[in-house]
Each structure stands twice: as structure tokens, then as C-alpha cells.
TIKELO-793696 format. One record per residue (C-alpha): x, y, z. Coordinates in steps of 0.1 Angstrom, whole numbers, padded with zeros to 4 digits, always signed. Each point is the difference from the previous one (the first is absolute). Layout:
<atoms>
XYZ;...
</atoms>
This chain:
<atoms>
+1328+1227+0333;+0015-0003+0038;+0016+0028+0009;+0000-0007+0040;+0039-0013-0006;+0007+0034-0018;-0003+0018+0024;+0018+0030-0015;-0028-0003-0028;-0028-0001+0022;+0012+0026+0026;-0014+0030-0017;-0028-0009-0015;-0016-0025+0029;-0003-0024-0032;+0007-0037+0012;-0016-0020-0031;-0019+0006-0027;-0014-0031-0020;-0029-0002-0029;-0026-0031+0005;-0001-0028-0026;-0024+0016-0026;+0013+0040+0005;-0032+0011+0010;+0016+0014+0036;+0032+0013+0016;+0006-0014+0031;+0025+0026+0023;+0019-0008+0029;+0012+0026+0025;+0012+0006+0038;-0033+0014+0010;-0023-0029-0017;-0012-0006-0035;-0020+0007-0025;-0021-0012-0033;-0004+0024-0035;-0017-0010-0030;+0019-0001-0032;-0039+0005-0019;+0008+0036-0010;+0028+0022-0012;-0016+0032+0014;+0006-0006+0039;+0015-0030+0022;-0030-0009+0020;+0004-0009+0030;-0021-0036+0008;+0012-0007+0034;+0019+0012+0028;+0016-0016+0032;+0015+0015+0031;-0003-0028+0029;+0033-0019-0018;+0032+0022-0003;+0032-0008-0019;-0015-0022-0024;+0026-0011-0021;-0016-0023-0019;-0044+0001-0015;-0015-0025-0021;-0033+0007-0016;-0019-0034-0017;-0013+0021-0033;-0028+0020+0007;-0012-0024+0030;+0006+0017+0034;+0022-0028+0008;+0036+0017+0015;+0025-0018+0012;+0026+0024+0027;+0035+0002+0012;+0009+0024+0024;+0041+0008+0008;-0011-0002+0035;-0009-0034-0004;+0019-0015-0032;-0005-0036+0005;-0040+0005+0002;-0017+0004-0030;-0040+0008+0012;-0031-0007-0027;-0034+0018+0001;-0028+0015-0021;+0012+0036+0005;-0039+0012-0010;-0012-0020+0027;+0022+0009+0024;+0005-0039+0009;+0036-0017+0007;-0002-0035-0015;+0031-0015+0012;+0036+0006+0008;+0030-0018+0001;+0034+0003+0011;+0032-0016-0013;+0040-0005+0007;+0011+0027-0022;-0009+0034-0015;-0024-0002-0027;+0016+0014-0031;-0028-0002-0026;-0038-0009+0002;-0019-0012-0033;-0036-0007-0005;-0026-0012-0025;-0031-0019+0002;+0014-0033+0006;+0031+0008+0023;+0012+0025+0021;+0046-0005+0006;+0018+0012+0021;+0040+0006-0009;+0023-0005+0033;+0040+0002-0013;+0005-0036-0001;-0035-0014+0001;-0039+0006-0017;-0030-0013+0014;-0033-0006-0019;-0032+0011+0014;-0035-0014-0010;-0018+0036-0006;-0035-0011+0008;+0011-0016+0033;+0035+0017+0007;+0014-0033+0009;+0035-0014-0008;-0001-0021-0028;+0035-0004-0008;+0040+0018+0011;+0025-0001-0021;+0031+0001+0022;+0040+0004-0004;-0006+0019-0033;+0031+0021-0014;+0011+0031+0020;-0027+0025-0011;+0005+0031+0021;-0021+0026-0025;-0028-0027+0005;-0005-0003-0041;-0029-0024-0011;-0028+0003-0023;-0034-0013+0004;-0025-0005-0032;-0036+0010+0005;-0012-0027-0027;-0024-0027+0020;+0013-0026-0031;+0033+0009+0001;+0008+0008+0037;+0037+0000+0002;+0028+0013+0024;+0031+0014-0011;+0033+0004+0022;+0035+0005-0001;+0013-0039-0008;+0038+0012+0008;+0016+0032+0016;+0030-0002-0023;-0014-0006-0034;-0038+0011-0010;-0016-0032-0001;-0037+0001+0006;-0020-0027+0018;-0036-0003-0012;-0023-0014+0030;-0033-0010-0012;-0022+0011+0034;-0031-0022-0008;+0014-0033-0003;+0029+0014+0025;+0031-0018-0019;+0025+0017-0018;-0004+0006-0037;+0033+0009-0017;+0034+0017+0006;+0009+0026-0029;+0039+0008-0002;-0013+0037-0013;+0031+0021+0005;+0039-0005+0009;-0003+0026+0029;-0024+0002+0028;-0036+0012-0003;-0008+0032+0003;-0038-0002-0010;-0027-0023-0013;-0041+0002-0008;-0026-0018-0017;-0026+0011-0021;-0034-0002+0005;-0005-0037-0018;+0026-0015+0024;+0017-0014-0034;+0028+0025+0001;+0025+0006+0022;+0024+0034-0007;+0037+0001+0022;+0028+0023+0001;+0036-0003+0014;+0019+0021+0023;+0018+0014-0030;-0030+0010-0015;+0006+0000-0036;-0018-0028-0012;-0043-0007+0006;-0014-0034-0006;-0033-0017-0007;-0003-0039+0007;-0032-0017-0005;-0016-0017+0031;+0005-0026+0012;+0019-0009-0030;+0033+0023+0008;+0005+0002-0037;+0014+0040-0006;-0023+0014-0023;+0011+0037-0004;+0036+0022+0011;+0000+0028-0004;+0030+0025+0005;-0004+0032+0024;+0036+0011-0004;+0032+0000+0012;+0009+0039+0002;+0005-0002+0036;-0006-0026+0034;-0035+0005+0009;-0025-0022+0028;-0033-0011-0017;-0025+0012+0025;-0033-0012-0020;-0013-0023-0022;-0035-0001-0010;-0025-0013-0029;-0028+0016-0015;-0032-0021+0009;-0006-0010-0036;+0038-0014+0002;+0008+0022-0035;+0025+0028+0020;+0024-0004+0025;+0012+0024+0023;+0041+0008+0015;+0011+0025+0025;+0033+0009+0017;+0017+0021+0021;+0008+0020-0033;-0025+0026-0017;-0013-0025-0023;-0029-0023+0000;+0000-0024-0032;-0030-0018-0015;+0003-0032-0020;-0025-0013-0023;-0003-0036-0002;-0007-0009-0036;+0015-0023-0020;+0015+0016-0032;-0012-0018-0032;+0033-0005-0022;-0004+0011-0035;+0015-0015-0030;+0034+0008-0005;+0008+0020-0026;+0036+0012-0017;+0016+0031+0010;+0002+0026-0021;+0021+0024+0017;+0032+0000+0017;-0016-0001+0035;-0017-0026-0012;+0022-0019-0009;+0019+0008+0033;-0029-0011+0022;-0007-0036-0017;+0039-0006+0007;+0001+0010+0029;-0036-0023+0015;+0017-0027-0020;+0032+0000+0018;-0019-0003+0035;-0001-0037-0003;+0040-0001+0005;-0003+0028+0026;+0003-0010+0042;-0037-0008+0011;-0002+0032+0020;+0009+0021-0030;-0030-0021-0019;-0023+0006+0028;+0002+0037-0004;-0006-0001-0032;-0036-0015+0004;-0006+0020+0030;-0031+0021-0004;+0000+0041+0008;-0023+0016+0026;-0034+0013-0024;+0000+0035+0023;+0018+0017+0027;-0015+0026+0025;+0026+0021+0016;-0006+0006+0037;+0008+0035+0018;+0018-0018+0026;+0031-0028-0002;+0009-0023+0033;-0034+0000+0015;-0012-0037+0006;-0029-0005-0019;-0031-0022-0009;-0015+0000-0034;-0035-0008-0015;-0013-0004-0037;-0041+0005+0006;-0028+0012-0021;-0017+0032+0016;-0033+0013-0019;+0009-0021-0029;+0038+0012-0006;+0029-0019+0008;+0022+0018+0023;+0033-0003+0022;+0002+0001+0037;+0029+0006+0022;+0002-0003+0037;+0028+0017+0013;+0020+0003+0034;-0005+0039-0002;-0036-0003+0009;-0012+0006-0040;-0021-0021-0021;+0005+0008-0037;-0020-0008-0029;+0004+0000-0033;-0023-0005-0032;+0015-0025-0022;-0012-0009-0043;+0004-0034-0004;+0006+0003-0035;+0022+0027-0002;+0037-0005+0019;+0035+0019+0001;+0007+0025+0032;-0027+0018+0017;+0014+0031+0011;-0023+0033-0004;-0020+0010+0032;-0034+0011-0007;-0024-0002+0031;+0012+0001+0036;-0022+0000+0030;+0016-0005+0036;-0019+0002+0033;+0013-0007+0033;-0022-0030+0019;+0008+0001+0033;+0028-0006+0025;+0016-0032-0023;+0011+0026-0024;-0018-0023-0025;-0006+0022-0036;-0016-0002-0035;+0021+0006-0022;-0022-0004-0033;+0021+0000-0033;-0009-0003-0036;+0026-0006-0019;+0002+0000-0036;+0023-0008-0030;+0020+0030-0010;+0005-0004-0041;+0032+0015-0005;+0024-0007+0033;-0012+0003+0035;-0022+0025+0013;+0005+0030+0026;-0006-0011+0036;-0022+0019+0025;+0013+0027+0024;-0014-0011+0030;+0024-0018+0025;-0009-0031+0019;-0011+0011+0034;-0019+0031-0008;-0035+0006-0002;-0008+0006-0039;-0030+0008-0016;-0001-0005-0035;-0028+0020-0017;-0007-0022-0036;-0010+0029-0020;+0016+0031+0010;+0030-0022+0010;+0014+0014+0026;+0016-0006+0032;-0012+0013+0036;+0024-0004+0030;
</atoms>
């Protein structure tokens, strides 16, 4: 998440990015006075790993895992991007190119760097050039997607800047792989999962999410997020077993997917009105416009989480901390938010029971801890505390000090 173009976002709060590294194990946090590294390991506190002061504005901070590999761009130098050990204290290399850097991916194979109409391939272990891949579409929000899979180390990109077409790079054997005609508008957002044998996009409009296989292109899943109002998909993100997916927005809501296939059952005759209704109404699909058909087969998100903010530009996480699978969210107004999720049990998770917040320090970085559970019966009563207050939220007397 690079905020350093948002500048009415980042004004306040000193925030400038805010990015997880490819397994979730660490926050990595950008800001105009240096940055910093938490550990994700606990849902008590945000501990603090690291902390830099010698770089300001850094707008954009790459951590390789759990190594103490970083890769740096400072707004006072945005077409340098520096590499170090940041435990070591040693600078490994840097290099400078024609244009801002917009975006800077790693894994253990590669490390990219995103110019607006141009990506170059690193070697990691040597930081060398391997390969550029020039006159590429107009890409001004510096969208790609790297894989972290050794195997199945591809490079995704914007293939168009008027319809979302993907181009698939494959990094090792540095030739291009496949062009996916994913979406009718633009891209807005794209991610692999772990394997590096699915690709997840999402368009400008933001109503449709879907799944191709890698490097196949074949679309695998849709699913349908909703078409209430115009929204801009900020995040997309995988679980690391590849079973949940993740989708936030500049609304209130963050939807989770599952990716299963549903087994179909034998049909068997209505014997009720409705019934009757419904087995009309799938037949008729087949003489029904292709988009009507589509939406049809379109699969349902498996559980929203309702955020206590809406516009904020946000990242979004699907990790497993002490066993349970839980939500994070990034956001442009200096929180991080967590929420526990059931991966059995779906539907709208609404009803606040635990809160903890705690300032950090001058980013205006907080824990915002959350679990969230399914209300039986309609949605549950929020907490009282507002966003941007110090609450402390004691579990068995349950009550609030200000």
C-alpha cells in the first residue's frame, strides 16, 4: 500500500506504505521519518522487530520473508531503490533508473522493480539485471504481482490499459508465458497464491473477482462481490493453503471467498411451487444473453467483515496467528485490524467482542485486535468506542475506560 501519492491520506498520520511480506509473518511500515518492521506472531501486541531513522520518506519497504533482506525507496530519491541486510547494517547494492519506481516485489528467486512503462528483473543472490521488459502499457498505479513459488515463479502485469488483460511473464526462463483477456475494463488489482498456480484479478468496476489457473489462463472461479454501488478494489489476497480469498475496497466491507468446487447433487422433482419456479427459471438460462448466464454461476462471498471505516486505501491479509485463521487490514489511517475468522462457519461477522488499541509511536501505527463472531439471529451490536480514541476494553467486567 503506497500512500506517498496520497498525500491527503498520509498527511496526518506520517503513514507513507504499509505492506505484509510474502508469508504474513511481518508488517513492513513506511513513513516520513524512516521505517519500521512488526511481527504479525501474536495477537496481544505489534512487536516491534526493527526500526530505521538514517532513511526518511520511505515510500516504498520490501522485506524477503523473515530474512533481513530489505529492499528501500526513498521520495527523496524515487528512481533509487537501495538493497541491504537491515540486521547487519550492510547496503548491498543500489541502483538508479529513468523513472520513479512505482512498485517493488521480491521472493527468493527475483527481486522487480515496476517503473510506469517498464519492469526490470533482478537476480536476488547477485542483484544483477537479468532481464527489462520495456514499452509495457501505461501503468501509472505500478500494478504487478510477483509469485513467491521457486517452481512456478511468475510475473504478472497489466497486458492493456483499456481492457484488463493480464500478461504472465515467467521470470526464470525470462519469456513471456500467456496473455489472459480477464475483464472488459481495466485492472484494478491482481495476486497469486502461495502455489503460483492461481492468479486472482479484479476490474476497475469492481463487481466481478476471478481465479485463472497458472500458466494455463483457464478462469476457474467468479465470484460476484456486488453491484450496490461503484467501489475501487484496493486488495486482493489468498490464504497460504490457497482454500480462502480475500477482497477489500474503499467501502466498509471486506469479502472472503472460498474456493471449493461444489459437488452437484442429483436432481430431483420439485415439489413445491418455488420449486418448480427455480428449475424453470435455471433452465431458461441457456436462451438468456451470456452475461445474464454468467451471473447465474457466479459464486457468493463465504463471509464479510464490516470495517469501522469506508474510503481509507487499504491492504488485506488472510494469515494463521497461534493456530486460528484471521483477517488483516492495513489501512491509510494508520490502523491495522484483525479479525478471527471459522472457516467452517460463514454469513456476516458483525458483533464486536475484544478490542485492544495502543498507540506505537510517531506513525500513528495501531492494533486494532477484533474477534468477530457470527451473530445467530441478525447482526450484532457494534462497540462504542470511536476510531481514534484510546479504548480499553476490560473482557470480564466489560467496560470501557477513556
Amino acid at each position: 500500500m503506497n500512500l506517498a501519492s496520497q498525500s491527503g491520506e498520509a498527511g496526518s498520520s506520517q503513514l507513507l506504505f504499509a505492506n505484509f511480506n510474502q508469508d504474513n509473518t511481518s508488517l513492513a511500515v513506511g513513513s516520513k521519518s524512516g521505517y519500521k518492521f512488526f511481527s504479525l506472531s501474536s495477537v496481544d501486541k505489534l512487536e516491534q522487530i526493527y526500526e530505521c531513522t538514517d532513511t526518511e520518506d520511505v515510500c516504498i519497504v520490501e522485506r524477503l520473508f523473515s530474512s533481513s533482506l530489505v529492499a528501500i525507496v526513498s521520495l527523496k530519491a524515487p528512481r533509487k531503490i537501495k538493497a541491504g541486510h537491515f540486521k547487519k547494517g550492510t547496503e548491498i547494492c543500489n541502483y538508479s533508473y529513468s523513472n520513479t519506481i512505482l512498485a517493488v516485489k521480491l521472493n527468493r528467486q527475483r527481486l522487480i522493480v515496476c517503473l510506469e512503462e517498464c519492469l526490470y528483473i533482478h537476480n536476488i543472490r547477485d542483484m544483477k539485471v537479468l532481464h527489462t521488459i520495456r514499452e509495457t502499457p501505461p501503468n501509472p498505479a505500478g500494478l504487478c504481482a510477483l509469485s513467491i513459488n521457486n517452481d512456478n515463479c511468475y510475473l504478472a502485469y497489466p497486458g492493456s490499459a483499456t481492457i484488463g488483460e493480464v500478461q504472465v511473464f515467467d521470470t526464470i526462463n525470462l519469456r513471456a508465458a500467456n496473455m489472459i483477456p480477464a475483464h472488459d475494463s481495466p485492472l484494478a488489482a491482481l495476486a497469486f497464491d502461495a502455489s503460483g498456480t492461481k492468479l486472482v484479478t479484479a476490474s476497475e468496476k469492481g463487481t466481478v473477482i476471478r481465479v485463472f489457473s497458472i500458466p494455463e489462463g483457464q478462469k476457474i472461479f467468479e465470484f460476484w462481490r456486488g453491484v450496490k454501488r461503484c467501489v475501487s478494489i484496493c486488495s486482493l489476497a489468498f490464504s497460504m493453503d490457497g482454500m480462502f480469498l480475500s477482497a477489500s475496497s474503499n467501502t466498509e466491507t471486506v469479502h472472503i471467498f472460498k474456493l471449493e468446487t461444489v459437488k452437484e447433487k442429483p436432481q430431483e422433482e420439485p415439489t413445491t411451487w418455488t420449486g418448480y419456479f427455480g428449475k424453470v427459471l435455471m433452465a431458461s438460462t441457456s436462451y438468456l444473453p451470456s452475461q445474464v448466464t454468467e451471473m447465474f454461476n457466479q459464486g457468493r462471498a463465504f463471509a464479510t467483515v464490516r470495517l469501522p471505516f469506508c474510503g481509507h486505501k487499504n491492504i488485506c491479509s488472510l494469515a494463521t496467528i497461534q493456530k486460528i485463521p484471521r483477517l488483516l487490514v492495513g489501512a491509510s489511517d494508520g490502523y491495522l485490524y484483525m479479525y478471527n475468522l471459522d472457516p467452517q462457519e460463514g454469513g456476516e461477522w458483525t458483533k464486536q467482542d475484544d478490542i485492544q488499541m495502543s498507540p506505537l509511536n510517531s506513525y500513528h501505527l495501531r492494533w486494532f485486535c477484533c474477534l468477530y463472531v457470527k451473530e445467530q439471529g441478525g447482526s450484532g451490536n457494534k462497540g462504542k468506542g470511536r476510531i481514534g480514541e484510546i479504548i480499553l476494553l476490560k473482557w470480564k467486567s466489560r467496560y470501557f475506560y477513556k
